[in-house]
C-alpha positions, 0 to 999 in steps of 0.5 A, a space after each residue: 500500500 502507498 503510504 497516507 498523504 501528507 494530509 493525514 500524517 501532518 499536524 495542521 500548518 497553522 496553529 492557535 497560540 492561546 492554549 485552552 483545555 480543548 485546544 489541549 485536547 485537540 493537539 493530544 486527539 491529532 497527535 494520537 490519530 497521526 501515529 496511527 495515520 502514518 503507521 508506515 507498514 500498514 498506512 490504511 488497514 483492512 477491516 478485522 470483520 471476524 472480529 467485529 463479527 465476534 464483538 457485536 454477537 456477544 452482545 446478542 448472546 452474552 459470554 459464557 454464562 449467556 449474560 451481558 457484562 454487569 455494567 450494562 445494567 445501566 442500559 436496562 431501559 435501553 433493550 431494544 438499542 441493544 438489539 438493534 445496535 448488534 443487529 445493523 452492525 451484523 447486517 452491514 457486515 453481511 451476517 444472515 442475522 434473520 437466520 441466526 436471531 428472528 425467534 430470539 428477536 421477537 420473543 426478546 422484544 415481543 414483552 416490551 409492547 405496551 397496550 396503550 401503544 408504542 415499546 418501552 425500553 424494558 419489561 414493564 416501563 412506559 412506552 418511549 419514542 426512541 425504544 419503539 423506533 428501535 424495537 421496530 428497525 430490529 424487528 425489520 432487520 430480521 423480517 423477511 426471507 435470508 439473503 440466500 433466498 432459503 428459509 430455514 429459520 424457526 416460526 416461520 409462521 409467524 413474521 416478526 412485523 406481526 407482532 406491531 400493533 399498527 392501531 394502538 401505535 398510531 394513537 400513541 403518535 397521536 398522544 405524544 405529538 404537540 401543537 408546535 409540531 413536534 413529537 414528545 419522546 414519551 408522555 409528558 417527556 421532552 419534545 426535540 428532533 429526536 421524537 420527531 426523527 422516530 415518529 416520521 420513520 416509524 409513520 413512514 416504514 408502517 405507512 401509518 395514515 397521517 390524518 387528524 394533523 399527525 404531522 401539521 406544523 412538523 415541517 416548519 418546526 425542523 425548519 425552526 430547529 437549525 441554528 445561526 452556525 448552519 446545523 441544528 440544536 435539539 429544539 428551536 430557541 438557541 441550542 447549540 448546532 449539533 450532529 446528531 440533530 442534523 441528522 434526524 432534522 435533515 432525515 425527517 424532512 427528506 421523509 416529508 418529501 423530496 430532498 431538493 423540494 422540501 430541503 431548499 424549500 425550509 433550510 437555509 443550505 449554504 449555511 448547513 454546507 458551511 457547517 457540515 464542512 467544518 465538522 470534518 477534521 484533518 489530519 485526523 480525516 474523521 467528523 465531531 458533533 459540534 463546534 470545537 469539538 473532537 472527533 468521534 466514530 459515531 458521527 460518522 454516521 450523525 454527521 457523515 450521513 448528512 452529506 447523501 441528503 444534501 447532495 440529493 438535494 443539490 442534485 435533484 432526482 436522477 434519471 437512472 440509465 442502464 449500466 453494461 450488458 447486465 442493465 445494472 441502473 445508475 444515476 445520469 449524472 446531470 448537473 451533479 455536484 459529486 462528492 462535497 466530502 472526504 470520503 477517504 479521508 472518513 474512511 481512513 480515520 475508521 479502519 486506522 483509528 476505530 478498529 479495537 485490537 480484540 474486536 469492536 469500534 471505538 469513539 478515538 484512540 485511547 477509548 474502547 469499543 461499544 455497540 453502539 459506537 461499533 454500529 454506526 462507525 461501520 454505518 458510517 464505513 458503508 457511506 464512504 462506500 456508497 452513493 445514494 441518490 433519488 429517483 422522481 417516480 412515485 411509491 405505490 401506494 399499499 392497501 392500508 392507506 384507509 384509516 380505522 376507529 377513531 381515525 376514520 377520516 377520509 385522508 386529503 391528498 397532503 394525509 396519504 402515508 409518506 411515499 419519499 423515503 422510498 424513492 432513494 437508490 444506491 450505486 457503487 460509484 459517484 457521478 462525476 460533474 464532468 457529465 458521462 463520467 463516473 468516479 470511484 466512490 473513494 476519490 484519490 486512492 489507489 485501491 482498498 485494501 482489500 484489492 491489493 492484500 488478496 482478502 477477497 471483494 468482501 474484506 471491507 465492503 459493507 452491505 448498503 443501507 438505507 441512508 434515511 433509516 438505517 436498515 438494510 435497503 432490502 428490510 425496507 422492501 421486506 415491511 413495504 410488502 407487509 404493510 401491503 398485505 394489510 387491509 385497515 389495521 
């Protein structure tokens, strides 16, 4: 492998004079990741899945004894995180999870659902809107037939999206949605981007019918959330600019509508264009959540996750053209404005600064790894490898768009279930703005790893996932045809 440029194994040119206690931090955070950038005998490592693979699966079947170490009994109240966590983490690294997990899944979750609505974090607690956001994505991860095409798991007669109440979900919605247009997390808890982010997915991926105002002054509030810096606090009045509310304000409206419409319509984007830059560092290569902040692998996702909906809104929808012999489709870059990220540069802090010598990834070095930080650190791996785009052709609609009991009102046009979600693609290269010509989706670098070291195509290649809800694309078709299935609730 050639060795790293000088970008990454370079402290920055220009440095501040007035010492504080972040710039303290800042100078130690670069210092430790330049080490390992310019490792000299293996400048740009190949993804240790074997090990990842390992870490992640302890999780969902404890050691030894089949338990989770005693310090995450701190996580009781975060149950189906911890599932969904190992799940995608698994899933992006192409392990048949649905195989393996589906029964352990349904009857580790199927507890947790409240008769009122919704799933609570653990057995017996109140319904929370970010436990039931989770629950849902792992029961969807592990709905639908293997990747093989074989179905050899157990219940086969029972699917896991079986187990959703979609009648008492929808009013749960209901209880916890609020005149400004936001989403509280739980009854009487906090309304922020958060709430709203789990709403809109759970609403969009049920195809949940949006009457009786469900979503009336949604958009205008994530409109009112993003900040004076570019990016979005937690609610609007002042917070400060974070990623993780980036991303859930920026997913939310793009499950409103079409990146280009709704985004350029209620965002100011040059601003969100300025700030998202300036969350990526260099030498490190990697992201931070906020300003004068350090970096951290799991913003690989909060943040890098941003970048494919704001191309998708600067590119508008894309025409997809056939692609060799095989009619394989991609985007027809016209009018494009390519890649407006490091993706190597994310890349490189992921496989050189992440990776935990015995498995997992990990916020930086000098931190250890987690399940959470392991799955969206890969999340945030399998977006440098990907370009996501959308199409203009409109989502059929399923069969459960007709509301019941007390939501019986026939929907107007602007009530239908959410359809934009459903029209992004996925391609393995990025158009280039130079048009008919087609970019690596790693810009600059020779070769991945695992292209020169004989490991195989799989080595560090990641399965692609939906870039609004962070399944699986292929989950994502599975629950559209469940819901389709349906009539009424």
């Amino acid at each position: 492998m050639p060795l790293a440029p000088p970008l990454f194994t370079t402290l920055p040119f220009l440095h501040d004079a007035h010492v504080t206690p972040s710039s303290r931090d800042q100078d130690a955070t670069a210092s430790s990741c330049v080490r390992f950038l310019s490792y000299p005998e293996d400048p740009f490592p190949v993804l240790d899945r074997a090990a990842h693979i390992a870490f992640l699966e302890s999780g969902l079947n404890g050691d030894k004894t089949g338990k989770l170490p005693e310090y995450m009994v701190a996580l009781d109240a975060s149950r189906p995180w911890i599932i969904y966590w190992c799940l995608c983490g698994l899933a992006s690294l192409g392990i048949d999870v649905r195989r393996r997990y589906r029964s352990r899944v349904v009857a580790s979750i199927r507890p947790l659902q409240n008769s009122t609505g919704g799933f609570g974090g653990g057995n017996g607690q109140l319904s929370h809107m970010t436990a039931t956001y989770s629950a849902i994505l792992a029961l969807v991860i592990v709905s639908g037939p293997p990747p093989d095409g074989t179905d050899n798991s157990e219940d086969d007669d029972e699917d896991p999206l079986d187990i959703i109440n979609r009648l008492t979900l929808l009013r749960y919605l209901h209880s916890v949605k609020m005149d400004t247009g936001a989403f509280r997390v739980a009854l009487s808890g906090e309304a922020d981007v958060r709430g709203v982010y789990c709403a809109l997915t759970i609403i969009t991926l049920l195809r949940l019918p949006t009457t009786n105002g469900l979503l009336a002054g949604t958009r205008e509030y994530l409109g009112r959330c993003q900040t004076y810096e570019g990016g979005f606090g937690a609610m609007p009045g002042g917070n400060e600019a974070h990623g993780g509310y980036a991303f859930c304000a920026l997913a939310a409206l793009c499950m409103l509508g079409e990146p280009r419409e709704v985004l350029s319509d209620t965002l100011d984007l040059k601003t969100l264009v300025s700030w998202l830059s300036a969350r990526q560092y260099a030498p490190e290569g990697g992201l931070s959540g906020r300003t004068n902040k350090l970096v951290d692998g799991c913003y690989s996702t909060w943040v890098g996750g941003c970048w494919a909906l704001v191309e998708a809104a600067l590119n508008g929808p894309q025409k997809e053209v056939p692609l060799g012999p095989a009619g394989e489709l991609r985007p027809e870059n016209k009018g494009v404005v390519g890649s407006l990220w490091s993706r190597e540069g994310l890349a490189r802090y992921i496989l050189t600064c992440c990776q935990a010598m015995r498995g997992g990834l990990r916020d930086k070095p000098g931190k250890g790894p987690d399940f959470y930080h392991t799955c969206y650190v890969l999340l945030g791996l399998s977006g440098t490898q990907h370009y996501f785009y959308y199409v203009t052709h409109p989502a059929a609609a399923p069969s459960s768009v007709t509301s019941a009991d007390s939501f019986s009102t026939a929907p107007e046009a602007e009530d239908l279930p959410l359809t934009s979600a459903f029209l992004w693609r996925v391609s393995p290269s990025i158009p280039s703005v130079v048009k008919g010509v087609f970019e690596p989706v790693v810009e600059d670098l020779p070769a991945w790893p695992d292209d020169v070291a004989d490991v195989g195509v799989e080595g560090d290649r990641l399965r692609a996932q939906h870039p609004l809800f962070n399944v699986p694309f292929e989950c994502v078709d599975v629950v559209q045809a469940w819901v389709g299935e349906k009539v009424g609730f």
